[in-house]
DSSP file (Angstrom, degrees, kcal/mol; ACC not computed):
  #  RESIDUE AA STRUCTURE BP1 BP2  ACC     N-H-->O    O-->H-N    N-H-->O    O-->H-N    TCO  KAPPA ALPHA  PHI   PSI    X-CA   Y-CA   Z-CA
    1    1 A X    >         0   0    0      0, 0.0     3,-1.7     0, 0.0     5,-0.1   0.000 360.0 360.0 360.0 -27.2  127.1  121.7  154.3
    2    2 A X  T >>> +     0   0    0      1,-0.3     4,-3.5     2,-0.2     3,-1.9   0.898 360.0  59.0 -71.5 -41.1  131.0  121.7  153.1
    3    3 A X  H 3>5S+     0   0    0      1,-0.3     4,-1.6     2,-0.2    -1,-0.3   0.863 109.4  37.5 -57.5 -28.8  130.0  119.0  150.9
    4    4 A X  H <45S+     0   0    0     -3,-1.7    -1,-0.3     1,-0.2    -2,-0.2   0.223 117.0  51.5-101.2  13.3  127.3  120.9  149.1
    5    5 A X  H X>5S+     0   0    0     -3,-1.9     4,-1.5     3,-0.1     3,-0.8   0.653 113.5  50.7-126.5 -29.5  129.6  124.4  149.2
    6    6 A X  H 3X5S+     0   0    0     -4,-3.5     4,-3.1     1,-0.3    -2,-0.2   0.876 107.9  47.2 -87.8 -26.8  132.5  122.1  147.6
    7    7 A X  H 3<<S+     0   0    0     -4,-1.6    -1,-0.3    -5,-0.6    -3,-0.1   0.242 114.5  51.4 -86.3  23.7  130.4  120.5  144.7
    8    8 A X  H <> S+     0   0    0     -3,-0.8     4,-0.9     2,-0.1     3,-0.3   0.626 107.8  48.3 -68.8 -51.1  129.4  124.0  144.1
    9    9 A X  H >X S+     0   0    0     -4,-1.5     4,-1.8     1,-0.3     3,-0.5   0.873 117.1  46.2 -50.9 -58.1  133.0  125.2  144.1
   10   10 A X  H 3X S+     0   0    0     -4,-3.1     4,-1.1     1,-0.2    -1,-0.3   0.877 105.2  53.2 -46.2 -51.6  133.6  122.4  141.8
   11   11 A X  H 3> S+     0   0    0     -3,-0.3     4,-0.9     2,-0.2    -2,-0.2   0.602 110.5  56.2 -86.0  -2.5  130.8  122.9  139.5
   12   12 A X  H <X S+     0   0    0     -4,-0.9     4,-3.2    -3,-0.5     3,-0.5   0.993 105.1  47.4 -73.6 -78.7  132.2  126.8  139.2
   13   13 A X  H  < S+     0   0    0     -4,-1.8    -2,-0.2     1,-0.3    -1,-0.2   0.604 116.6  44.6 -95.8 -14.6  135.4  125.9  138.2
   14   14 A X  H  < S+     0   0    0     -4,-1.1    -1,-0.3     1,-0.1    -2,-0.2   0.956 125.6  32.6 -82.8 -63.7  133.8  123.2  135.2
   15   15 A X  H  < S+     0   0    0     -4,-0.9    -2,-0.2    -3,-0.5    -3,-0.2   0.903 122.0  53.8-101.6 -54.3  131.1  125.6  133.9
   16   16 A X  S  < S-     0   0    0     -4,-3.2     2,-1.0    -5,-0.1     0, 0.0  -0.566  78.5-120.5 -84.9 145.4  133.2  129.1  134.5
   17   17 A X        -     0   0    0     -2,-0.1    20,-1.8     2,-0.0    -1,-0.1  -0.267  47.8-170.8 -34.8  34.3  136.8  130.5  133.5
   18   18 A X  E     +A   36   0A   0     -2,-1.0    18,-0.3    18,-0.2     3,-0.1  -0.273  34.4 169.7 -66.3 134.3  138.1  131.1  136.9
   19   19 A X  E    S-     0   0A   0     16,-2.4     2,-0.2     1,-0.3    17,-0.2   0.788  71.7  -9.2 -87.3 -22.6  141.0  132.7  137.8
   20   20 A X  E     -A   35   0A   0     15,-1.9    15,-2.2     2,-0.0     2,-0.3  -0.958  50.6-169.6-161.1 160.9  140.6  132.9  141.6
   21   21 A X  E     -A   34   0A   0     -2,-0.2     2,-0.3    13,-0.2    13,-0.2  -0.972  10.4-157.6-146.2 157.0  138.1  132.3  143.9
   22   22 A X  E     -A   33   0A   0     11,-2.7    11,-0.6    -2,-0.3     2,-0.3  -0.878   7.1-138.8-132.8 176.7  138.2  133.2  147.6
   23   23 A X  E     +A   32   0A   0     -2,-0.3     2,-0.3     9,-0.2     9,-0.2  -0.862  20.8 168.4-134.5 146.4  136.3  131.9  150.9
   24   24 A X  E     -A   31   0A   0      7,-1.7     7,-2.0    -2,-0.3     2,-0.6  -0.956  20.1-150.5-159.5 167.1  134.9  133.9  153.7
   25   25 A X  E     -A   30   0A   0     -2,-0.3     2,-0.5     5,-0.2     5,-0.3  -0.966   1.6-161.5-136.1 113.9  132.6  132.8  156.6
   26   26 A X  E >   -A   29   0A   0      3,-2.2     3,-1.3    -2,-0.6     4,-0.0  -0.706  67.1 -68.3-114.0  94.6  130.1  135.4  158.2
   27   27 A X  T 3  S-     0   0    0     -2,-0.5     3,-0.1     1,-0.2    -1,-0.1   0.845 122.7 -12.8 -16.4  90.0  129.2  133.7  161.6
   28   28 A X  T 3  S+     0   0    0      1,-0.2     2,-0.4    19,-0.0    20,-0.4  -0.063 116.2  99.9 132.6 -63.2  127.3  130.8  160.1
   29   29 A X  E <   -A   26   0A   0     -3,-1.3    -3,-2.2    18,-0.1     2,-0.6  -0.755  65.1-143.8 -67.4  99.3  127.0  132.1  156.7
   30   30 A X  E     -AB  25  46A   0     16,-2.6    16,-0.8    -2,-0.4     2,-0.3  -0.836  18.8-161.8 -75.9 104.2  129.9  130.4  153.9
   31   31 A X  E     +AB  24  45A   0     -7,-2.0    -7,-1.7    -2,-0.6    14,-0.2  -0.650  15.9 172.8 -64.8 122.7  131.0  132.8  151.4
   32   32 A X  E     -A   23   0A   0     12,-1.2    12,-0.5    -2,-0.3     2,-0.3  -0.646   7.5-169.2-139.2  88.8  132.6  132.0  148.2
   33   33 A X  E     -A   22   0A   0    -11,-0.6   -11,-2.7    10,-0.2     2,-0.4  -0.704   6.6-158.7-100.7 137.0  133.5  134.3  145.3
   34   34 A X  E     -AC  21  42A   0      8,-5.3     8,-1.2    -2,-0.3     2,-0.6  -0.864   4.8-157.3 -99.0 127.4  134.7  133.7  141.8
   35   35 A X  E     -AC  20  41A   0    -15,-2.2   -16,-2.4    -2,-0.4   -15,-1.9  -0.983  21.6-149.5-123.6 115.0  136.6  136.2  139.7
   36   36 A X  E >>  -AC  18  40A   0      4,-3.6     2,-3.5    -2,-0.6     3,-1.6  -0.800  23.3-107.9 -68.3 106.6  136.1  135.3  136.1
   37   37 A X  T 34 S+     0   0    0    -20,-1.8   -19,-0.1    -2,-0.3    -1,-0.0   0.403 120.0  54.6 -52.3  28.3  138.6  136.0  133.3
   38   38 A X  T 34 S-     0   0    0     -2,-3.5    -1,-0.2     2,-0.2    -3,-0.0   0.311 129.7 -97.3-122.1  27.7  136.5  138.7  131.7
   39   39 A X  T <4 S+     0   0    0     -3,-1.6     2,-0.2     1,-0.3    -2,-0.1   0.248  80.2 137.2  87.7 -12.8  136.5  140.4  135.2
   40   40 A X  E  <  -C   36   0A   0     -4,-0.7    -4,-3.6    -5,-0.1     2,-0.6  -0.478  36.1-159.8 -78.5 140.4  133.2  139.1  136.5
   41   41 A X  E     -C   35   0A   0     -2,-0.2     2,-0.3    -6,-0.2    -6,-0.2  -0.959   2.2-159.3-118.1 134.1  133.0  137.8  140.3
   42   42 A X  E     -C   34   0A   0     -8,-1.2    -8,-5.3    -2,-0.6     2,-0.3  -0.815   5.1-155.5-104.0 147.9  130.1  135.6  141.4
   43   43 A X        -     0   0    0     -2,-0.3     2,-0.3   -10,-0.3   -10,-0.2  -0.943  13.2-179.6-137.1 127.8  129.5  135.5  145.0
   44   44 A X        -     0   0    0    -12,-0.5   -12,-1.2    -2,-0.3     2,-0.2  -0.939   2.7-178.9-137.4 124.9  127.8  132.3  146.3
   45   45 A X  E     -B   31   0A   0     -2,-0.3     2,-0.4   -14,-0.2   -14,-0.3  -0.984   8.9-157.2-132.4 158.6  127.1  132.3  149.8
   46   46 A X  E     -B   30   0A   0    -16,-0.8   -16,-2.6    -2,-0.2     2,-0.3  -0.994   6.1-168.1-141.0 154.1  125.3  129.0  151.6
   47   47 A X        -     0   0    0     -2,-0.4   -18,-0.1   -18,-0.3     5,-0.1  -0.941  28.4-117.1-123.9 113.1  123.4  128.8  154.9
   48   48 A X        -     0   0    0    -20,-0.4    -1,-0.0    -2,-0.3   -19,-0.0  -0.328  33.3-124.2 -37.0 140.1  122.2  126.0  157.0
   49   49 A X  S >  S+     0   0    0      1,-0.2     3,-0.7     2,-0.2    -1,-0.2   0.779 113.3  48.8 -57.6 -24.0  118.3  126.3  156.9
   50   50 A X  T 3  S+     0   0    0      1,-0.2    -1,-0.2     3,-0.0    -2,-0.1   0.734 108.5  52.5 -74.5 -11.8  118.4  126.4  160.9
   51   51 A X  T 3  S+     0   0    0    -23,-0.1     2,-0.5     2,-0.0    -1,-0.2   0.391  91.1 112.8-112.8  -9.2  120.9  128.9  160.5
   52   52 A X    <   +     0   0    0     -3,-0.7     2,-0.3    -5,-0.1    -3,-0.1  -0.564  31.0 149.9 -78.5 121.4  118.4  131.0  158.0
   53   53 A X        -     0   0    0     -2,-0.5     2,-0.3     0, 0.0    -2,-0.0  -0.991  45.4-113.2-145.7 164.6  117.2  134.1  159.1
   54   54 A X        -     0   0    0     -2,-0.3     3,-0.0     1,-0.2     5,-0.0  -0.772  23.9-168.9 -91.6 159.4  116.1  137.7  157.2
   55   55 A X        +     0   0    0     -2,-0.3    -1,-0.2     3,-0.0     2,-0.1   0.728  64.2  68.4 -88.2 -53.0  118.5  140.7  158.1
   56   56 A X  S    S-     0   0    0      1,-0.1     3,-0.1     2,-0.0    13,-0.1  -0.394  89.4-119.3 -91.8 162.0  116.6  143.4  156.6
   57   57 A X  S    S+     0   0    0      1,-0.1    12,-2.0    -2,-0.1     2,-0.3   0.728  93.9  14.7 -71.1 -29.5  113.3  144.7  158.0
   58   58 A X  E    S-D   68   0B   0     10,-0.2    10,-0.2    12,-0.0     2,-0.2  -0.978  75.8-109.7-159.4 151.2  111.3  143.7  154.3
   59   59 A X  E     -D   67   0B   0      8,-1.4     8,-1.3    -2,-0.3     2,-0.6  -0.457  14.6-145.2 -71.4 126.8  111.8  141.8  151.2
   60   60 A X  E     -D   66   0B   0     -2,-0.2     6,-0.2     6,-0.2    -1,-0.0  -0.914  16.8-153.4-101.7 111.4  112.4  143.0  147.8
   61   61 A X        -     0   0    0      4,-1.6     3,-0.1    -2,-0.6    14,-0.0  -0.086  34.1-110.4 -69.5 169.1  110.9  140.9  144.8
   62   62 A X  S    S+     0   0    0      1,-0.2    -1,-0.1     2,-0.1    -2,-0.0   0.318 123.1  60.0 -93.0  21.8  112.1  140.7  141.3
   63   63 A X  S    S-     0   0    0      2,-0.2    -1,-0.2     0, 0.0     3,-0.1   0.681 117.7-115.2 -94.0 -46.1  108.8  142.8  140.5
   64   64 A X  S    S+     0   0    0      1,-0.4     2,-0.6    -3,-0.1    -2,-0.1   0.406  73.0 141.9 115.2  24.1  110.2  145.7  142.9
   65   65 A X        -     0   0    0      2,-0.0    -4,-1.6     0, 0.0    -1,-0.4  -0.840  43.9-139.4 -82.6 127.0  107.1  144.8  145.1
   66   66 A X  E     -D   60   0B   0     -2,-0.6     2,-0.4    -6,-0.2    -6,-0.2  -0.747  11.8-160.8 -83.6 149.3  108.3  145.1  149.1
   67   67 A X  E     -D   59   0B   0     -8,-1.3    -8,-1.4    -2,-0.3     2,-0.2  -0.982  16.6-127.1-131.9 103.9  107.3  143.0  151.4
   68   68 A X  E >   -D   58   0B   0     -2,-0.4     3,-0.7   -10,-0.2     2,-0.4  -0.603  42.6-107.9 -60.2 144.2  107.4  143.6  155.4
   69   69 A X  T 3  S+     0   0    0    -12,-2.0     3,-0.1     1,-0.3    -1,-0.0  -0.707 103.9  34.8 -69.3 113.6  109.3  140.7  157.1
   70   70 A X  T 3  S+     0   0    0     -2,-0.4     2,-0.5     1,-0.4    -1,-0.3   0.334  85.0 104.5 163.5  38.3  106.8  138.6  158.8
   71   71 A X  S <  S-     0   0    0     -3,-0.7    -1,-0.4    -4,-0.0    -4,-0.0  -0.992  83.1 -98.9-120.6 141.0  103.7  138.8  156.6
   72   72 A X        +     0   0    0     -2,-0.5     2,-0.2    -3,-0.1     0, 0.0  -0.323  50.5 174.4 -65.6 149.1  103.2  135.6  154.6
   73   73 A X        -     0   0    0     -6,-0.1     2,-0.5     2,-0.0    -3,-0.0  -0.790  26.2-127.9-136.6 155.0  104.4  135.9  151.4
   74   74 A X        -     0   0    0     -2,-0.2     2,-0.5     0, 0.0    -2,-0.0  -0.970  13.7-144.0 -90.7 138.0  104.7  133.4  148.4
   75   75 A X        -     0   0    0     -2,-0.5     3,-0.2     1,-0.1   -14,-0.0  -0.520  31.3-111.2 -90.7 124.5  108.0  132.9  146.5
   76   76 A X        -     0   0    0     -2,-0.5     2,-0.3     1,-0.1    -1,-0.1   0.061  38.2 -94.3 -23.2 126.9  107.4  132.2  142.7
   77   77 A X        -     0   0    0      0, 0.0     2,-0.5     0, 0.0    -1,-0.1  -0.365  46.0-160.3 -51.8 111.8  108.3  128.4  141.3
   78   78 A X        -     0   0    0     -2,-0.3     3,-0.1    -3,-0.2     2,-0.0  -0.960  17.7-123.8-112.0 133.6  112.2  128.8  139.9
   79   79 A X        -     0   0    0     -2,-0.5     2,-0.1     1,-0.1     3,-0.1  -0.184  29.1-109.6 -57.0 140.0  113.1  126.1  137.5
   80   80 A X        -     0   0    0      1,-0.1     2,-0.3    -2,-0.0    -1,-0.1  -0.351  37.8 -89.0 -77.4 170.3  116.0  124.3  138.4
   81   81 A X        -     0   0    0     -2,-0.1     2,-0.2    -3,-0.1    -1,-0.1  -0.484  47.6-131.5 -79.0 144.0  119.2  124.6  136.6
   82   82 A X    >>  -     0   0    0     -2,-0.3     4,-2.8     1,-0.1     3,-0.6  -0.503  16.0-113.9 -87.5 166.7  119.4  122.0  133.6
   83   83 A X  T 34 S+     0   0    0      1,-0.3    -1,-0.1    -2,-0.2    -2,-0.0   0.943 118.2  65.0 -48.9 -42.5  122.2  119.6  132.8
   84   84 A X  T 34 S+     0   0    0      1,-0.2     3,-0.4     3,-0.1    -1,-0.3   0.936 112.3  34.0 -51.9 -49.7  122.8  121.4  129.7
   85   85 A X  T <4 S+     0   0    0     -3,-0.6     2,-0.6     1,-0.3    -1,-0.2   0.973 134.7  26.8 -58.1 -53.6  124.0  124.8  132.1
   86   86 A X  S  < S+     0   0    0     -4,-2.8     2,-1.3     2,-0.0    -1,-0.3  -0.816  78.4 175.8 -88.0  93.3  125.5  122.5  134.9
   87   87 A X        -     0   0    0     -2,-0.6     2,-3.5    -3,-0.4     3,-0.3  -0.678  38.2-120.6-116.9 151.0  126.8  119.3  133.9
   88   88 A X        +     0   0    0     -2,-1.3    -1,-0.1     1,-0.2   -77,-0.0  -0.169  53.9 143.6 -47.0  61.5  128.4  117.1  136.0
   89   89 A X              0   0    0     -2,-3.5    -1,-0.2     1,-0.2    -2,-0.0   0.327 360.0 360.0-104.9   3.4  132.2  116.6  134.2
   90   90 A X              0   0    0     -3,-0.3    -1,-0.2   -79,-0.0    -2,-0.1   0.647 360.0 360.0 -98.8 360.0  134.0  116.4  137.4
């Protein structure tokens, strides 16, 4: 995983202003936050898939529908990011 949390890290610092970024680890979990010169922090965090589990008791959609935690559910198609957003200059 460090490989995919440092070409994130990377692909922050091409695409964003950053002025600082910090690291945290929550047992498992890799943490990374950006603070942006116009004051905005992105917070990135990545997780092995074995290592994936839900915390909270039900799921919140971007509809505001909930969801109890262990009734099947299906998550919506999200487009991947295109070059144009990310591109690869490092």
């Amino acid at each position: 995983m460090g490989d995919v949390v440092a070409d994130w890290v990377a692909r922050m610092y091409a695409a964003w202003p950053v002025v600082h970024h910090y690291v945290n680890d929550f047992e498992g979990t890799e943490v990374r936050g950006f603070l942006i010169s116009n004051g905005l922090v992105i917070d990135l965090a990545f997780t092995s898939a074995a290592g994936f589990s839900v915390w909270a008791p039900v799921i919140h959609d971007d509809a505001r529908r909930v969801t109890p935690v262990g009734v099947r559910f299906t998550l919506p198609e999200w487009p991947t990011p295109s070059a144009a957003i990310w591109p690869k200059t490092y």
